[in-house]
C-alpha positions as CSV (number, residue, x, y, z in Angstrom):
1,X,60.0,36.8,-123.0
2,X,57.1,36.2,-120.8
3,X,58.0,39.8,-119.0
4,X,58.2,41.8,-122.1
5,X,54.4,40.4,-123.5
6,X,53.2,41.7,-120.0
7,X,54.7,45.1,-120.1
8,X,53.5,45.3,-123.8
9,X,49.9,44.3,-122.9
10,X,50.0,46.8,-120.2
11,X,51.4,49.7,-122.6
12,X,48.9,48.5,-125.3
13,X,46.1,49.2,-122.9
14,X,47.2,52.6,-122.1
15,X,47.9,53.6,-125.8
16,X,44.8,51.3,-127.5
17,X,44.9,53.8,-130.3
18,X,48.9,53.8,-131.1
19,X,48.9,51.4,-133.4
20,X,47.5,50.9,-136.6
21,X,46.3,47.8,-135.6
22,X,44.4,46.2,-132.7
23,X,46.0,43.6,-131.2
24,X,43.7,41.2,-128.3
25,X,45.4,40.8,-125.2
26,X,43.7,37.3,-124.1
27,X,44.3,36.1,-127.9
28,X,48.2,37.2,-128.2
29,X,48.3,35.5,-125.2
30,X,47.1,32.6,-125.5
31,X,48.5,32.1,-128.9
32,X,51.7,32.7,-127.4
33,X,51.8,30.0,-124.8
34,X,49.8,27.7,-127.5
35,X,52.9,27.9,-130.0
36,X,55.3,28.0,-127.1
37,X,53.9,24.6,-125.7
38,X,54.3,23.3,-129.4
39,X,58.0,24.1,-129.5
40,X,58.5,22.4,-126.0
41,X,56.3,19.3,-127.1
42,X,58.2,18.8,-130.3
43,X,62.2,19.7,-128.5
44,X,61.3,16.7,-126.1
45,X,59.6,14.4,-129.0
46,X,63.5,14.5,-130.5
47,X,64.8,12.8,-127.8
48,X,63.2,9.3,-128.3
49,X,63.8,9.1,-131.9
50,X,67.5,9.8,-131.3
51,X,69.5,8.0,-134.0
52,X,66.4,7.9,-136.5
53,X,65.2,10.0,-139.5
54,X,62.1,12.8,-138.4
55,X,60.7,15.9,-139.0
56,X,58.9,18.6,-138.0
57,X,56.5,21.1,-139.0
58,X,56.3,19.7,-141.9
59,X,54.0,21.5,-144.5
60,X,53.0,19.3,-148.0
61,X,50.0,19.2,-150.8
62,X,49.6,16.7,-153.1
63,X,49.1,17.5,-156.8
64,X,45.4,18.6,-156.0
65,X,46.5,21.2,-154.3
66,X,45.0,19.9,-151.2
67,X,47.7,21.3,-148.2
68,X,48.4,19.5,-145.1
69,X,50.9,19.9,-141.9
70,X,52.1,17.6,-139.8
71,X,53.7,18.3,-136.4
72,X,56.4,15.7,-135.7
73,X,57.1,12.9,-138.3
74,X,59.4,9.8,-137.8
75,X,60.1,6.5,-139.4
76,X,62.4,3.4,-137.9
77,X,61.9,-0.3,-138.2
78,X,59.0,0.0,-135.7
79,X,57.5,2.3,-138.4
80,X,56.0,5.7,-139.3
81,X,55.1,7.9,-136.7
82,X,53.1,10.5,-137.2
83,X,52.4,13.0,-134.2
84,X,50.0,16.0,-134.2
85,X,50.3,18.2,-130.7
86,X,46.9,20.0,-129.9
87,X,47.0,22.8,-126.9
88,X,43.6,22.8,-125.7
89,X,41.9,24.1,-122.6
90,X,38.4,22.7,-121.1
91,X,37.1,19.2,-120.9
92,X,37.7,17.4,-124.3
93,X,35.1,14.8,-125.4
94,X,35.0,12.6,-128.1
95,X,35.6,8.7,-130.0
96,X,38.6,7.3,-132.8
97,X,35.6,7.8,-135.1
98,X,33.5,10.8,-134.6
99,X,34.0,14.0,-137.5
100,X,34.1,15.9,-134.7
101,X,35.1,15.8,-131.1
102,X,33.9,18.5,-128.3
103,X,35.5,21.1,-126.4
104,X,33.5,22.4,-122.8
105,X,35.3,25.6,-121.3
106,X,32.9,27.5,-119.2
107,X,29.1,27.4,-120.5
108,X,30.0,27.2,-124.0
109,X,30.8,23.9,-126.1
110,X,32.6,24.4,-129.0
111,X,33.6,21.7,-132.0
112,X,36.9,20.1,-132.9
113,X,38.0,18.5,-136.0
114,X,38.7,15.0,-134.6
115,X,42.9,14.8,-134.3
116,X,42.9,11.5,-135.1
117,X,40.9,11.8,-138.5
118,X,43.5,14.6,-139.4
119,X,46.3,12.4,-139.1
120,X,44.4,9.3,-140.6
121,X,44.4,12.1,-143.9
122,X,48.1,12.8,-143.6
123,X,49.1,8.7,-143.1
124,X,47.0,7.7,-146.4
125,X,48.6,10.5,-148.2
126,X,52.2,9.9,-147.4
127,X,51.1,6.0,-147.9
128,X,50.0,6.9,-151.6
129,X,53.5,8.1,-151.7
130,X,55.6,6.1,-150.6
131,X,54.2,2.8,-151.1
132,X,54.1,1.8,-147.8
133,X,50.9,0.2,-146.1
134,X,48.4,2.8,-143.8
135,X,49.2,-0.5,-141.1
136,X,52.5,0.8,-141.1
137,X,51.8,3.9,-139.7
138,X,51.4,5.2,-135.9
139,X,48.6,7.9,-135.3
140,X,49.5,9.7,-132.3
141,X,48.2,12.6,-130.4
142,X,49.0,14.7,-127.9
143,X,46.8,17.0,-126.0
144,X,48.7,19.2,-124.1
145,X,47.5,22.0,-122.7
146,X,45.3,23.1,-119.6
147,X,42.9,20.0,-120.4
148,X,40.6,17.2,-119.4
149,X,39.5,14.3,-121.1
150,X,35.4,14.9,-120.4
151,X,34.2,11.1,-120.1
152,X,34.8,8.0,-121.5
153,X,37.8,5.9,-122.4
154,X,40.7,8.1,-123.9
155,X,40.9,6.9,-127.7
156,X,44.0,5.0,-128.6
157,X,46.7,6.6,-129.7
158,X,46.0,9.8,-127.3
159,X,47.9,11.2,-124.9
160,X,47.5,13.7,-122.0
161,X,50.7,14.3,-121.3
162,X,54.1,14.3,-122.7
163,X,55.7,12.7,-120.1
164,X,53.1,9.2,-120.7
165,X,53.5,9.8,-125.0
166,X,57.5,9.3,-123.9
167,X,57.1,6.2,-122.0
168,X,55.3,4.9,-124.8
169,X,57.5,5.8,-127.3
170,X,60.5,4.2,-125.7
171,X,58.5,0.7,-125.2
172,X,57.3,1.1,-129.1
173,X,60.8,1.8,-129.9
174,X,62.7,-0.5,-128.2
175,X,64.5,-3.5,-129.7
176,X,62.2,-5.9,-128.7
177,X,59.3,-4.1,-130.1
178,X,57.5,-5.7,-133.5
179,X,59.9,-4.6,-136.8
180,X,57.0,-3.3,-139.3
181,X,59.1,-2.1,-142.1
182,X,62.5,-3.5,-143.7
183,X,65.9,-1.2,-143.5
184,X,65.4,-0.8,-147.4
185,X,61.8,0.4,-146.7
186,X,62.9,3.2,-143.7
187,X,65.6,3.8,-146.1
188,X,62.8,4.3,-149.1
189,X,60.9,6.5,-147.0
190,X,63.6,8.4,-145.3
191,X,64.7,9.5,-149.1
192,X,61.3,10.1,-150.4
193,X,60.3,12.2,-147.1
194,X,63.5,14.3,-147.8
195,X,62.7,14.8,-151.5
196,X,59.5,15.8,-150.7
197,X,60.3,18.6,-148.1
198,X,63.5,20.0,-149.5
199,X,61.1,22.4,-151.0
200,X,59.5,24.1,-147.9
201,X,57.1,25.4,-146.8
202,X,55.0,23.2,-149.7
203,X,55.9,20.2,-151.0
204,X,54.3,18.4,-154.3
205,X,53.6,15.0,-153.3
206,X,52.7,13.0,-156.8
207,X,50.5,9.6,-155.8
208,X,51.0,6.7,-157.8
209,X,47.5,7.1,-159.3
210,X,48.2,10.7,-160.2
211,X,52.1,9.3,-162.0
């Protein structure tokens, strides 16, 4: 695949004025390896949760209209886990709190939506839904990519690489590990998760307060 993109780009820049279209090298590229290095995050995620109900790319909105994605979803008596996988190049800065975290590649700094706020929008929402307490929930975030974290501690619930998110997921998933929800409650979600993407790529979530 890789060897076919390259002999495109090359023939592109030969024939810039063959297609209808423009088409940017460094941005097919990039977006390319970006979505590539999703796929490869989310195949190894499966592994841990072996024997348990997930997702992935899952797309909702809620009767508002307002849509949200999440990358890789899971629930088991350790509880919900909700992963969003960022591919990001530079030197990443940023806190659990800030509306925005940084990216520095080069001379220019550029701002992120802060990950972890994302998923803290996608964990109330399916909490509205399914009854179950935000406590319940596991915010987690991979940055994979050509990246560095820029200074500071690394906020909790990040991780660097997938190989570390793994480790952790095994410890948070082993049998010794704190139960947070019943086997009627995975069961309750499992159901309701199902229901609720059977219709992709939206799904109508209806809160209790909207009922």
């Amino acid at each position: 695949m890789a060897i076919l993109i390259y002999l495109g780009v090359r023939w592109y820049k030969k024939h810039p004025f063959s297609l209808s279209f423009k088409i940017h090298p460094v941005k097919a590229h990039y977006g390319f390896r970006r979505g590539f290095a999703k796929w490869t995050a989310i195949r190894a995620l499966k592994r841990p949760f072996a024997g348990l109900f997930w997702r992935s790319n899952i797309k909702l909105k809620d009767k508002s209209g307002q849509r949200s994605h999440i990358d890789f979803f899971a629930v088991g008596p350790q509880g919900i886990f909700i992963i969003e996988v960022k591919f990001w190049s530079g030197f990443i800065t940023g806190s659990k709190n800030a509306q925005n975290w940084y990216r520095l590649s080069g001379k220019s700094t550029r701002p992120l939506v802060n990950p972890l706020t994302q998923n803290a929008g996608r964990i109330r929402l399916i909490s509205q839904y399914t009854g179950i307490p935000e406590d319940r929930f596991k915010n987690i975030v991979l940055l994979y990519g050509f990246n560095k974290w820029g200074g500071g501690q690394l906020p909790d619930g990040c991780f660097f690489s997938l190989k570390a998110l793994k480790r952790h997921l095994v410890s948070a998933l082993s049998k010794d590990s704190t139960r947070l929800l019943t086997d009627e409650e995975v069961a309750t979600v499992a159901h309701a998760m199902t229901k609720a993407t059977q219709h992709v790529p939206t799904a109508s979530f209806t809160t209790p307060q909207q009922a």
